[in-house]
C-alpha positions, 0 to 999 in steps of 0.5 A: 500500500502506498504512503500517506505521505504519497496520497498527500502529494497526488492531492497537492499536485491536482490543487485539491482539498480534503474536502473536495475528495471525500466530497466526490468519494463518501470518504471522510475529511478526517479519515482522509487526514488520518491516513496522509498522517500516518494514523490508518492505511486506507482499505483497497476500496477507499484507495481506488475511490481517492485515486479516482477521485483524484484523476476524473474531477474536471478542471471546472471541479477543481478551479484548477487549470486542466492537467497535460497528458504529459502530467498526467502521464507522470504522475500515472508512473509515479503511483503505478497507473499507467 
C-alpha cells in the first residue's frame, strides 16, 4: 500500500482539498487526514475511490487549470497507473 505521505502529494499536485475528495468519494475529511498522517492505511476500496477521485474531477471541479497528458502521464508512473 502506498504512503500517506504519497496520497498527500497526488492531492497537492491536482490543487485539491480534503474536502473536495471525500466530497466526490463518501470518504471522510478526517479519515482522509488520518491516513496522509500516518494514523490508518486506507482499505483497497477507499484507495481506488481517492485515486479516482483524484484523476476524473474536471478542471471546472477543481478551479484548477486542466492537467497535460504529459502530467498526467507522470504522475500515472509515479503511483503505478499507467
Amino acid at each position: 500500500m502506498v504512503s500517506g505521505d504519497l496520497l498527500k502529494r497526488i492531492r497537492l499536485s491536482r490543487g485539491l482539498g480534503r474536502k473536495v475528495i471525500a466530497d466526490a468519494t463518501g470518504i471522510s475529511e478526517r479519515t482522509i487526514g488520518g491516513w496522509e498522517r500516518f494514523e490508518s492505511i486506507p482499505t483497497q476500496k477507499q484507495y481506488d475511490a481517492f485515486i479516482k477521485a483524484v484523476y476524473t474531477l474536471e478542471p471546472r471541479e477543481l478551479g484548477n487549470k486542466k492537467k497535460t497528458k504529459k502530467e498526467n502521464n507522470i504522475m500515472g508512473k509515479i503511483i503505478g497507473i499507467d
